[in-house]
C-alpha positions as CSV (number, residue, x, y, z in Angstrom):
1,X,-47.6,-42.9,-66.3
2,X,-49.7,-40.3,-67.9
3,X,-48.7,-37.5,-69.0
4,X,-51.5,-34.0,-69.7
5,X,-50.4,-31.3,-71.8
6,X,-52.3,-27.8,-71.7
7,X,-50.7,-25.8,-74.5
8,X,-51.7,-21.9,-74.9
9,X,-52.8,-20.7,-78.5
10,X,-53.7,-17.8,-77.5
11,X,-52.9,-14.8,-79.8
12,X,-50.2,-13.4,-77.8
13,X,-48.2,-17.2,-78.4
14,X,-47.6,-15.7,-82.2
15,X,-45.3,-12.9,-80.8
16,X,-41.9,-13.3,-82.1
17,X,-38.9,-12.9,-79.5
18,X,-36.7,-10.6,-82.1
19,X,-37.0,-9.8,-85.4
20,X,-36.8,-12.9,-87.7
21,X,-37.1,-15.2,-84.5
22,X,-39.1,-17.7,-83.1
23,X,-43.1,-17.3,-82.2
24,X,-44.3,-18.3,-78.4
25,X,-45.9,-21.1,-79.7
26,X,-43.1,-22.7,-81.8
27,X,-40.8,-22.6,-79.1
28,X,-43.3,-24.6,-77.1
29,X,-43.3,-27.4,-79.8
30,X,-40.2,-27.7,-80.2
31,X,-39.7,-28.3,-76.0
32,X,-42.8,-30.8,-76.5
33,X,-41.4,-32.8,-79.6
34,X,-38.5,-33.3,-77.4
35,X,-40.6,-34.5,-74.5
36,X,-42.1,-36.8,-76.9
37,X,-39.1,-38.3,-78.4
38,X,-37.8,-39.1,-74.7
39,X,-40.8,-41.4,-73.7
40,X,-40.5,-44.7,-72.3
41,X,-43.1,-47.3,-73.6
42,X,-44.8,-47.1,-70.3
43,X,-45.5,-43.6,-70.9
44,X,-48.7,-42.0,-72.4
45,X,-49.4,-38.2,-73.1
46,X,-52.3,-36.4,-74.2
47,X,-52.3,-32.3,-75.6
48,X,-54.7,-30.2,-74.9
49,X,-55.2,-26.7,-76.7
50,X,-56.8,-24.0,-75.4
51,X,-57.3,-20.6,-76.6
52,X,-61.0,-18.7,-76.0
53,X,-61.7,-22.4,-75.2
54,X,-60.4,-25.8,-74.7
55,X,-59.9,-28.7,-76.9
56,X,-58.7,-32.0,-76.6
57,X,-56.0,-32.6,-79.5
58,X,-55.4,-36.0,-79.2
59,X,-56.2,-39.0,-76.2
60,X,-53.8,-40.4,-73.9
61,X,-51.1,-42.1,-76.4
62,X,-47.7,-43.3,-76.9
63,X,-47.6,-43.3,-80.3
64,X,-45.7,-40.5,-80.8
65,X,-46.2,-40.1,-84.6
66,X,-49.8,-39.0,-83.5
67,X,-48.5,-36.6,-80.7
68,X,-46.5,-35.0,-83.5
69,X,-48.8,-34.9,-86.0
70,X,-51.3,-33.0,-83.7
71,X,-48.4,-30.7,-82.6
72,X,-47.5,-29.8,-85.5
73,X,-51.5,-28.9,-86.4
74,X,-51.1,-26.2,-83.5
75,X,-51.7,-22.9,-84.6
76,X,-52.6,-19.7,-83.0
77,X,-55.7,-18.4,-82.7
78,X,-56.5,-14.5,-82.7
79,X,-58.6,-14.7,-78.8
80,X,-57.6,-14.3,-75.7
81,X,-56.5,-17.4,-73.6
82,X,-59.3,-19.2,-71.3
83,X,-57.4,-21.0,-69.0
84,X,-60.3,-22.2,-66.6
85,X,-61.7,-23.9,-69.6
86,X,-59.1,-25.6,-70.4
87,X,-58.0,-27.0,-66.8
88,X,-62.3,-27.6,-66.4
89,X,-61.9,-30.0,-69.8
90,X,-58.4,-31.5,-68.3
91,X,-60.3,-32.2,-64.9
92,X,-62.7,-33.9,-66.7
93,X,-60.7,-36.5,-68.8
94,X,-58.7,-37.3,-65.6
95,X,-62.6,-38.6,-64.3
96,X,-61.8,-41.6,-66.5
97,X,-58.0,-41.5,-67.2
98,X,-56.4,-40.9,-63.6
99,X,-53.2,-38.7,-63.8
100,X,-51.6,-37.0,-60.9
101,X,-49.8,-33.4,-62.3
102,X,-50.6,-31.6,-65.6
103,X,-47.9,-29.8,-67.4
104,X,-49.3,-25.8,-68.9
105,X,-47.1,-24.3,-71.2
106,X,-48.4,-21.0,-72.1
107,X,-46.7,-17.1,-72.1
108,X,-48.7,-16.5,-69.0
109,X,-50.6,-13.7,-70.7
110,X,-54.3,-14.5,-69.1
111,X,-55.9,-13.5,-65.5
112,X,-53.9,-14.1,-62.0
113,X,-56.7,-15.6,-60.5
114,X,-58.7,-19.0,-61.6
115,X,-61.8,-19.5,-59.7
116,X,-60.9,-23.2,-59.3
117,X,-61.0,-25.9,-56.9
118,X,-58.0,-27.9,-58.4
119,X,-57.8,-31.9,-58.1
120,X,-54.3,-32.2,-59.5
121,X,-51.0,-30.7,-59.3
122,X,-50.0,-28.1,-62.2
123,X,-46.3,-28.1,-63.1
124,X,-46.7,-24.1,-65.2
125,X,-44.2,-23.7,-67.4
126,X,-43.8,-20.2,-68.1
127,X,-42.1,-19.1,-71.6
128,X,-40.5,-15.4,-71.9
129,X,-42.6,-12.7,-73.2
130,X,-42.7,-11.6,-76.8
131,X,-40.7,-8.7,-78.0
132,X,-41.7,-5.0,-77.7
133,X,-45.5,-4.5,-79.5
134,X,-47.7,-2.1,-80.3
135,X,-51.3,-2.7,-81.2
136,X,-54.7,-1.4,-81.9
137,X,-56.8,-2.5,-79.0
138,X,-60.4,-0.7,-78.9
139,X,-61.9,0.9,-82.5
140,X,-65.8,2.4,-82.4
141,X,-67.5,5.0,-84.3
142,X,-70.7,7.7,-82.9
143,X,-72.9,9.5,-85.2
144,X,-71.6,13.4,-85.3
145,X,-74.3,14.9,-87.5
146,X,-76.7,13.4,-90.2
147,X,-73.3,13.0,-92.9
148,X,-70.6,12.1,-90.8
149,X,-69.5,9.6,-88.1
150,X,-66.9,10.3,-85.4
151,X,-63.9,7.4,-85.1
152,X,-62.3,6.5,-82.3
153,X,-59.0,4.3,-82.4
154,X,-57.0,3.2,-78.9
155,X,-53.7,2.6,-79.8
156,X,-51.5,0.3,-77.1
157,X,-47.6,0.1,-76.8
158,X,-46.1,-2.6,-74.5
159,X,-42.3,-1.4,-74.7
160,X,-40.5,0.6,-72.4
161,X,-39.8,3.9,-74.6
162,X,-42.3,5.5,-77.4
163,X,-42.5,4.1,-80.7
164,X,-43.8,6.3,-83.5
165,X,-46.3,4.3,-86.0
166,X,-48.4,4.9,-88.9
167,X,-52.4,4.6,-89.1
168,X,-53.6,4.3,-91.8
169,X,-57.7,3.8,-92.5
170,X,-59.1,2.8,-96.2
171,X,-62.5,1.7,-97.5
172,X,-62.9,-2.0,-98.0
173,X,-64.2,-3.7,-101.1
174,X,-65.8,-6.6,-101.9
175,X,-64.1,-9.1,-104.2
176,X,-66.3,-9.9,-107.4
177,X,-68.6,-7.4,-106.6
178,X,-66.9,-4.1,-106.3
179,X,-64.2,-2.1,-108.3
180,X,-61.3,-2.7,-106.4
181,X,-60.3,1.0,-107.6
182,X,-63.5,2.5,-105.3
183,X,-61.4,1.3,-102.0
184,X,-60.1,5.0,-101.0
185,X,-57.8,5.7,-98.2
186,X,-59.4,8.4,-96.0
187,X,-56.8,9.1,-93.0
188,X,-52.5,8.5,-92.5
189,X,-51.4,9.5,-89.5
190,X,-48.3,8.9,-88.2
191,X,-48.6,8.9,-84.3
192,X,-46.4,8.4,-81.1
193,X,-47.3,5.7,-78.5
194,X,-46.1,5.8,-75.1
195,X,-45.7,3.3,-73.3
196,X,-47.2,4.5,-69.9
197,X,-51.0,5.3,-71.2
198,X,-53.0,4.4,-74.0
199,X,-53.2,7.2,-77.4
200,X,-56.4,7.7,-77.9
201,X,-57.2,9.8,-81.7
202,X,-60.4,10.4,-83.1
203,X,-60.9,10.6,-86.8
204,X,-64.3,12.4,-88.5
205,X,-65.8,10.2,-91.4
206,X,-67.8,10.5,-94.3
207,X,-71.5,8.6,-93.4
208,X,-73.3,8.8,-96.5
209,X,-73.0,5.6,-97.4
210,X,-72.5,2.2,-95.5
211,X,-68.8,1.2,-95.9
212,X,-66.3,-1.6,-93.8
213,X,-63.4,0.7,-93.1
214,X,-60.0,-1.3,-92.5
215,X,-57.3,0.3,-90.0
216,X,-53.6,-0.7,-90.2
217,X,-51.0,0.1,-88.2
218,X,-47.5,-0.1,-89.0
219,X,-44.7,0.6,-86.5
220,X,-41.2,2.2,-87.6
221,X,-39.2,-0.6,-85.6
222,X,-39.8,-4.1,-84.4
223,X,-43.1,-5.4,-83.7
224,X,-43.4,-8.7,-81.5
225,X,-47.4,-9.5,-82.7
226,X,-49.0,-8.5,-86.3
227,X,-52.0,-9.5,-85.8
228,X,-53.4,-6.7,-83.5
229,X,-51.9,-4.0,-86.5
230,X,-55.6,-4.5,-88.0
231,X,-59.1,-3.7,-87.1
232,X,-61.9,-4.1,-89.3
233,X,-65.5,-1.7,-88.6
234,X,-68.8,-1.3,-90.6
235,X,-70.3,2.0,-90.5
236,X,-74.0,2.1,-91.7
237,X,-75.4,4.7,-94.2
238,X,-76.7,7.5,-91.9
239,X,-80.2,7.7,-91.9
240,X,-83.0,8.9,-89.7
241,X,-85.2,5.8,-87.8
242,X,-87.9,4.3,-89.7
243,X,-90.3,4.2,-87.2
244,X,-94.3,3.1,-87.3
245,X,-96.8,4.3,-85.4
246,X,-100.8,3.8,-86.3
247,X,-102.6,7.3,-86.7
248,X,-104.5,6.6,-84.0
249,X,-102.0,6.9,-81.7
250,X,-101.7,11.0,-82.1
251,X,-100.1,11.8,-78.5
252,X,-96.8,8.8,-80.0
253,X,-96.9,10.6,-83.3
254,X,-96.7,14.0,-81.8
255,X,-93.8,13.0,-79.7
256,X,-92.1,11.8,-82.6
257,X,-92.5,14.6,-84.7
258,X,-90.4,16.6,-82.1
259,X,-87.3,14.2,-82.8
260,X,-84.6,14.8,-86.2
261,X,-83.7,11.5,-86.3
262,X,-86.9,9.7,-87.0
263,X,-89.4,9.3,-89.4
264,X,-93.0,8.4,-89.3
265,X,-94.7,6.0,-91.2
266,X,-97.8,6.1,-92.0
267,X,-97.1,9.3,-94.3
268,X,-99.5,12.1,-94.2
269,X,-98.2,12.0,-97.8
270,X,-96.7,9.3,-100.3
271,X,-93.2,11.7,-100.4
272,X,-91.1,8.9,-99.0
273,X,-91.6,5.2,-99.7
274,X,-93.2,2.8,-96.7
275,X,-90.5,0.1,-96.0
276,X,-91.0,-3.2,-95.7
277,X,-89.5,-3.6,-92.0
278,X,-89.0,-1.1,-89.2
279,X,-86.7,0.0,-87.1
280,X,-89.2,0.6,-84.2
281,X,-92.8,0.2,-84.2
282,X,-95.1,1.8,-81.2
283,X,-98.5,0.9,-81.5
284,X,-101.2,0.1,-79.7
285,X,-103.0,-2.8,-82.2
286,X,-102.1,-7.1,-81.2
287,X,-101.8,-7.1,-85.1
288,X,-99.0,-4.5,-85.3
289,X,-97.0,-7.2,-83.5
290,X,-96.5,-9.1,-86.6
291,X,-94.6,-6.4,-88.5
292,X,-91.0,-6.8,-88.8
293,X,-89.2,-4.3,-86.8
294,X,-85.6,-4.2,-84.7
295,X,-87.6,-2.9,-81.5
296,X,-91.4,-3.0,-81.0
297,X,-93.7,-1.5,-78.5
298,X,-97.0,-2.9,-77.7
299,X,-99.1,-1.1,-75.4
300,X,-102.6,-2.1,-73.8
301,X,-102.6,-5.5,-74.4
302,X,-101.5,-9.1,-72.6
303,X,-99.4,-11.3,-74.8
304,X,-100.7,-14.6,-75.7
305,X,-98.5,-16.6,-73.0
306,X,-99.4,-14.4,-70.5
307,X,-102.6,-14.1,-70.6
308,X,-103.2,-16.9,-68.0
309,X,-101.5,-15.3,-65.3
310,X,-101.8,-11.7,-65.6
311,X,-105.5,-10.4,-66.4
312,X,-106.6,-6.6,-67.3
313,X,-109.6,-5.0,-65.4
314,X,-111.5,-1.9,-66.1
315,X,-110.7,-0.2,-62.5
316,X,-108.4,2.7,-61.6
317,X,-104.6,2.2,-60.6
318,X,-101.2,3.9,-60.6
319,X,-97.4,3.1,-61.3
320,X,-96.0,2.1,-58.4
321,X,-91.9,1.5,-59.2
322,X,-90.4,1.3,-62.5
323,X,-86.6,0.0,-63.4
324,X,-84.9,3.3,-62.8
325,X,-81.6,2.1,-64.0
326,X,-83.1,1.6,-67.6
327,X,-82.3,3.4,-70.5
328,X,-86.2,3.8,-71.4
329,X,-86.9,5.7,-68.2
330,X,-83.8,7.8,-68.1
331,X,-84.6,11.1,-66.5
332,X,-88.8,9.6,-66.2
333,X,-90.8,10.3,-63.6
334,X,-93.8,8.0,-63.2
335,X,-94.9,9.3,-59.9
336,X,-98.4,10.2,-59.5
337,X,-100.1,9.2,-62.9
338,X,-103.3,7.7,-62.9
339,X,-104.4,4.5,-65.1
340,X,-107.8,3.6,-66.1
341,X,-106.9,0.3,-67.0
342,X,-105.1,-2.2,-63.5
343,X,-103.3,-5.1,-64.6
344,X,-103.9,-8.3,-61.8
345,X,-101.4,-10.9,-61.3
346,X,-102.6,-14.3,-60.5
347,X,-100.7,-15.4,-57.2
348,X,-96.6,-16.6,-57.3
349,X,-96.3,-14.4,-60.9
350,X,-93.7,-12.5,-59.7
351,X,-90.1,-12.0,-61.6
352,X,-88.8,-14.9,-61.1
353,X,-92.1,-17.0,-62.8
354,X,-92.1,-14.5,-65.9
355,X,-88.5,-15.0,-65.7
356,X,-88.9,-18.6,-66.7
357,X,-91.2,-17.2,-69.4
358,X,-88.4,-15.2,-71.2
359,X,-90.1,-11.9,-69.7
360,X,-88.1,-8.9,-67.4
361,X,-90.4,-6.3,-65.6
362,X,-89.5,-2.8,-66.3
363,X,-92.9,-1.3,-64.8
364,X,-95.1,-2.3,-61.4
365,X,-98.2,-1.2,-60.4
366,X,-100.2,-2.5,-56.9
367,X,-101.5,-5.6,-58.3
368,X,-99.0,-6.4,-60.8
369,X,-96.4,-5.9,-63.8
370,X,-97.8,-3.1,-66.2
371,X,-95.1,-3.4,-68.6
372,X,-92.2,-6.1,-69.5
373,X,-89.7,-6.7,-72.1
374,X,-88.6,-10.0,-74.1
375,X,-85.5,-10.6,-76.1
376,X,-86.9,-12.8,-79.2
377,X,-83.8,-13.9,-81.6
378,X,-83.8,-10.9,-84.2
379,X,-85.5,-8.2,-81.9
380,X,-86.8,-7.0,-79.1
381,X,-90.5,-6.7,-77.6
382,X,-91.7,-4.4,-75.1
383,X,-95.2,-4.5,-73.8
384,X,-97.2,-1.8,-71.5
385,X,-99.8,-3.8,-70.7
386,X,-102.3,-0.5,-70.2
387,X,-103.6,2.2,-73.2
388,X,-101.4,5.1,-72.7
389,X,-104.9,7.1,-74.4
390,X,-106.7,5.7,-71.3
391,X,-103.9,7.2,-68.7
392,X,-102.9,10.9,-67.4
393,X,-99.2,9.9,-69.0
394,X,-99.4,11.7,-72.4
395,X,-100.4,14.7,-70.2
396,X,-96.9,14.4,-68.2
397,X,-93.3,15.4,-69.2
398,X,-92.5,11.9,-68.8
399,X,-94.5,10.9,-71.9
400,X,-92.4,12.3,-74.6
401,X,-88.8,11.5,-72.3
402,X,-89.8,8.1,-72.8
403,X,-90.5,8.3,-76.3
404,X,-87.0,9.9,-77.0
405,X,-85.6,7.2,-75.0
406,X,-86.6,4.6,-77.2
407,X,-86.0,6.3,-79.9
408,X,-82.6,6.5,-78.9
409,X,-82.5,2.8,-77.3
410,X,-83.5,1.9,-81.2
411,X,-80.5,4.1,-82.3
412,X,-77.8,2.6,-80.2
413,X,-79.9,-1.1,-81.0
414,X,-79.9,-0.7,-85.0
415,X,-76.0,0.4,-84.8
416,X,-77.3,3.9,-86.3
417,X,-76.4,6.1,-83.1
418,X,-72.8,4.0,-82.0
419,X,-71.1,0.9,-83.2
420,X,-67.6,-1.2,-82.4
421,X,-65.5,-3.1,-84.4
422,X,-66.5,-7.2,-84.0
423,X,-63.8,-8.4,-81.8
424,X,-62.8,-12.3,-83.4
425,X,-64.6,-15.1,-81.5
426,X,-67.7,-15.1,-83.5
427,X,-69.0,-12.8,-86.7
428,X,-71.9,-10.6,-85.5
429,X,-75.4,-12.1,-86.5
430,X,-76.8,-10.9,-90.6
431,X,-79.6,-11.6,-91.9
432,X,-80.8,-13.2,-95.8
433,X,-83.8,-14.9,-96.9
434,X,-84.9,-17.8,-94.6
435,X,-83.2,-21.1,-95.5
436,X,-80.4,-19.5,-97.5
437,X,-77.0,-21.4,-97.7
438,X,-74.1,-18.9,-97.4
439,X,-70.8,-19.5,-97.2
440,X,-68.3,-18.0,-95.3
441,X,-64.3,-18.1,-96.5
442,X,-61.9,-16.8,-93.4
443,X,-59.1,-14.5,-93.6
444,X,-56.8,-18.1,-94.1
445,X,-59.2,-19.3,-96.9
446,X,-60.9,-21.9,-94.7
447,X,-64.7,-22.2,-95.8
448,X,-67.9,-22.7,-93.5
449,X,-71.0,-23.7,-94.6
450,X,-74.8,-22.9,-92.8
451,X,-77.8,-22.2,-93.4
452,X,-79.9,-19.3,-92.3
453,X,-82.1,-19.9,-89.6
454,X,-86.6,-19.7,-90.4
455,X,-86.4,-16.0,-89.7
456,X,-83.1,-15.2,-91.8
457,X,-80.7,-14.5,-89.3
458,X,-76.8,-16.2,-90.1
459,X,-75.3,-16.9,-86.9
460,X,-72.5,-18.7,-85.1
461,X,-70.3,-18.2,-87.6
462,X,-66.8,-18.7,-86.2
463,X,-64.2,-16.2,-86.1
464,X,-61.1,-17.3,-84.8
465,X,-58.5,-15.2,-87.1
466,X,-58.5,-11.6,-87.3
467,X,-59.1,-10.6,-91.0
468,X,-61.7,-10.1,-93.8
469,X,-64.4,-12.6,-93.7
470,X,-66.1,-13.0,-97.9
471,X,-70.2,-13.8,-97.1
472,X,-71.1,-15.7,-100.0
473,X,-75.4,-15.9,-100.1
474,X,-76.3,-18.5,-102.5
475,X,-77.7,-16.5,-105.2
476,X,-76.8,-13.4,-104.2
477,X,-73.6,-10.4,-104.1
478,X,-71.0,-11.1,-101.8
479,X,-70.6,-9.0,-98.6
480,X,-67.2,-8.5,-96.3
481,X,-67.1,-8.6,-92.7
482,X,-64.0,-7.9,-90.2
483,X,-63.1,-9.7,-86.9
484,X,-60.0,-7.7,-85.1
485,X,-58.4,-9.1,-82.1
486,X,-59.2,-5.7,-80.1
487,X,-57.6,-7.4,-76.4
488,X,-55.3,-4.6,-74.8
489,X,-54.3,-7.8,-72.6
490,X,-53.0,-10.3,-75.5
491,X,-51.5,-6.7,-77.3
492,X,-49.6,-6.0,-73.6
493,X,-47.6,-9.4,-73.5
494,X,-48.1,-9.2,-69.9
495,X,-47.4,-12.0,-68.3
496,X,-47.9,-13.4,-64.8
497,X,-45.6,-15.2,-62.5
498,X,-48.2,-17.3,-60.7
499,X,-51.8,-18.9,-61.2
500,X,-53.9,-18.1,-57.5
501,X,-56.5,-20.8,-57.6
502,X,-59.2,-20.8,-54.9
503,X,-57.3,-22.9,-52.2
504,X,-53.5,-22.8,-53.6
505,X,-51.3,-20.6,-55.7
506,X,-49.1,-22.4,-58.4
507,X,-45.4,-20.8,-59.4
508,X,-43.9,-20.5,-63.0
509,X,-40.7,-22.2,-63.5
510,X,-39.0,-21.8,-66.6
511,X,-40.4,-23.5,-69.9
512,X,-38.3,-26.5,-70.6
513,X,-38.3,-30.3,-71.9
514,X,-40.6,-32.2,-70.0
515,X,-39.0,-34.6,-66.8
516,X,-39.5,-37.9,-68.9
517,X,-37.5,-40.3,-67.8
518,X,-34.5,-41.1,-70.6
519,X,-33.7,-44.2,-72.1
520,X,-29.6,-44.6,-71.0
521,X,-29.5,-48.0,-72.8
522,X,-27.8,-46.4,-76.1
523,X,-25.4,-44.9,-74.1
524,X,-24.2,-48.0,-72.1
525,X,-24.2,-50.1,-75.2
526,X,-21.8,-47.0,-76.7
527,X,-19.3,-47.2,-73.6
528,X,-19.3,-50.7,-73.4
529,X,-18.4,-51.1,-77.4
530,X,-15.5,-48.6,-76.8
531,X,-14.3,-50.7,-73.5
532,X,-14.0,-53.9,-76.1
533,X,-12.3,-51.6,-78.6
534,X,-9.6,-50.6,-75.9
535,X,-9.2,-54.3,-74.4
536,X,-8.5,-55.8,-77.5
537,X,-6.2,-53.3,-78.3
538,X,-4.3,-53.9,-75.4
539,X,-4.3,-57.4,-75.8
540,X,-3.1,-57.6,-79.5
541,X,-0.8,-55.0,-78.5
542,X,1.4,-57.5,-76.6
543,X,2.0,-60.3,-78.7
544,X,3.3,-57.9,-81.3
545,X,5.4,-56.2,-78.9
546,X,7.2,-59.7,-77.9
547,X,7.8,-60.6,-81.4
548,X,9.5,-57.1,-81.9
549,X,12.2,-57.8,-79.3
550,X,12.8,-61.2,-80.5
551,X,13.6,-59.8,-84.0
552,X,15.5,-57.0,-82.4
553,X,17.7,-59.9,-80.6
554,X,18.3,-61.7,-83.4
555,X,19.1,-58.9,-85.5
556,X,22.1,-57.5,-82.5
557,X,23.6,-61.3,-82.8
């Protein structure tokens, strides 16, 4: 008989049931190490974890030293729970190891709905919720003014009556390479949380320079889960866009002039330094597509892998629909502008064919796309495939609304208009010298190990506990990121009372032992050793007896 076990580690399996007392998770293993120790050799289990997603802790077993061992390895994790991933990896292993019901222990904190088709009965059993919590559950920041960002903090309470807390926010330094002294507390606040909406405060910050701020809550009484009392978010130095645009190009630069929060490179004068990457380059040269920048802008020209299905000819044309639900064309009219320049689609190049290519049309004219946008790993490339200089657009309102749109599209894109905390999962993408080995030490002191990609860019790192994460760059100073949990669902405890799967709905019971069969053989061995015990008592009793009344008869003679 084979036995599946689908364990939640989700982060809302840490909360504690009172002060002092046991975690979600812990009570689960210790209902699971009793399951264990009541198998019958004919039995086999296998645990599976799941927490943002599945995996497969140990093979169908009876050795029950293993299934311990990987119990006791259990931890959670600081995600939310993925359940369909976790009953998609158990469907799979019964493919090859046949089993008829799986056993879920979890809290029941994930959705009421699984879009499954299920090909096995699920026996759920359901543990009690956690204690009364409270939690930080969304943190992001907006640029106020050119100095100073504007904090946002939701703050969540899952009891029934209001529990008064304290927020406090402080700098974060680096270890080794700042003065621990510099970390500066710049907001306490003690707040109350209700428990029927959401408080919502909003903090004003200093933006001068880039800082990771740290936010810690602390409640006055009990709180079930600590791990959602913390919430990590970088704030970048506020500066104005660096933004290049060839000279030639004098209806762009005009535009551009207009707007406070860019700056213009070339410089009319040397009084601020060219840098060596942009934030957003508009330009209408093939070369310009080689400088670095977060968001470029190409316009009259084909890119090189489309060049054998679109073609530019030297006859008149017009914009014919444009993505109106884009940020770019926000409040843009395109109606009625002439182009000197018509760009021709060969036949069957319609979205779906430049979808293949990586491409998404934002602009049609009559014969074909006129302008399309790629996501490339570190940035993001838009080209209008006709010369704005060669059009009746710079002559239009709609010219410089565009331009302010990307400007501001480059804001929100660079993290210098709005930015969130990282929820955990995975740390958000940096960038280092191409090739560089960095390593990254998690908030438990676990180390990873990778090496930056051939344009720079550090990604995948995993992020499964919220906490400070050390960047180590070989050869160069160490940087901190955060990961906060950030899930008003795991911070609720909610829990539900049944899974609704596509064709059935499955019921909690309550989380006990699992219905192994148990051995009785030790406790008939005990009854039949105390049935000897009382027959030969009974036995030696009589002899002894009979001998007693001759002695007494003897004795009265």
């Amino acid at each position: 008989q084979r036995i599946p076990i689908l364990i939640d580690t989700s982060a809302s399996m840490a909360a504690l049931d009172a002060s002092g007392g046991t975690s979600r998770l812990d009570a689960v293993k210790e209902r699971i190490s009793e399951s264990i120790d009541n198998m019958l050799p004919d039995q086999e289990m296998c645990l599976i974890s799941i927490n943002d997603t599945a995996r497969q802790e140990t093979v169908f077993t009876e050795n029950k030293r293993l299934l311990k061992d990987a119990l006791k390895q259990l931890t959670p994790r600081d995600v939310a729970s993925n359940l369909e991933d976790g009953l998609r990896m158990a469907e799979a292993i019964r493919r090859s190891e046949a089993f008829e019901t799986l056993v879920l222990y979890s809290d029941g904190n994930f959705p009421p709905q699984a879009f499954l088709d299920l090909q096995f009965d699920i026996d759920f059993r359901k543990l009690a919720a956690g204690g009364p919590n409270v939690g930080i559950t969304a943190c992001s920041a907006r640029r106020a003014d050119s100095e100073s960002w504007d904090l946002f903090v939701e703050l969540h309470n899952s009891a029934d009556t209001a529990v008064n807390a304290t927020l406090s926010i402080t700098t974060v330094t680096a270890p080794g390479v700042d003065d621990p002294s510099d970390s500066k507390t710049l907001a306490s606040k003690i707040v109350s949380i209700n428990p029927t909406e959401p408080r919502r405060l909003i903090f004003r910050i200093d933006g001068r320079n880039a800082t990771l701020l740290q936010l810690q809550l602390d409640a006055d009484s009990f709180d079930a889960l600590s791990t959602d009392n913390t919430a990590y978010l970088r704030l970048l130095q506020n500066r104005p866009l660096n933004v290049y645009a060839p000279a030639s190009m004098y209806a762009v630069r005009h535009a551009l002039r207009t707007l406070p929060d860019a700056v213009v490179f070339p410089r009319d004068n040397a009084d601020i330094e060219e840098p060596t990457s942009f934030d957003l380059v508009i330009s209408n040269r093939d070369e310009d597509v080689a400088i670095p920048a977060t968001i470029r802008c190409v316009f009259g020209s084909i890119p090189d892998d489309l060049k054998s299905v679109i073609q530019l000819e030297d006859e008149p044309g017009e914009i014919i629909n444009w993505k109106r639900d884009s940020p770019l064309f926000e409040h843009v009219n395109l109606r009625d502008i002439i182009l000197m320049d018509r760009a021709v689609a060969s036949a069957g190049t319609d979205s779906v064919a430049l979808g293949e290519l990586g491409y998404r049309i934002l602009m049609e004219g009559e014969a074909g796309p006129l302008m399309v946008e790629k996501d490339e790993p570190s940035s993001r490339s838009i080209r209008a495939l006709f010369d704005p200089d060669r059009s009746t657009m710079p002559y239009r309102l709609a010219f410089p609304i565009f331009i302010t749109n990307l400007v501001n599209e480059t804001l929100l894109t660079t993290g210098l208009a709005e930015t969130k905390a990282n929820p955990t999962g995975v740390l958000p993408a940096t960038r280092f010298a191409p090739g560089t080995k960095v390593t990254v030490i998690g908030p438990d002191g676990e180390e990873q190990t990778i090496t930056t990609d051939d344009r720079g860019d550090l990604i995948g790192i995993i992020a499964s506990k919220a906490g400070s994460y050390r960047v180590r760059p070989a050869g160069q100073g160490e940087i901190v990121l955060g990961a906060s949990l950030l899930s008003a669902s795991e911070s609720s405890l909610n829990s539900v009372e049944q899974i609704e799967f596509n064709e059935v709905a499955v019921a909690a019971s309550k989380a006990e032992g699992q219905n192994t069969d148990k051995p009785v053989w030790r406790y008939l061995a005990i009854a039949a050793l105390a049935l000897l015990v009382i027959e030969w008592w009974y036995f030696q009793k009589r002899p002894y007896s009979l001998a007693a009344q001759q002695r007494s008869k003897v004795i009265a003679r």
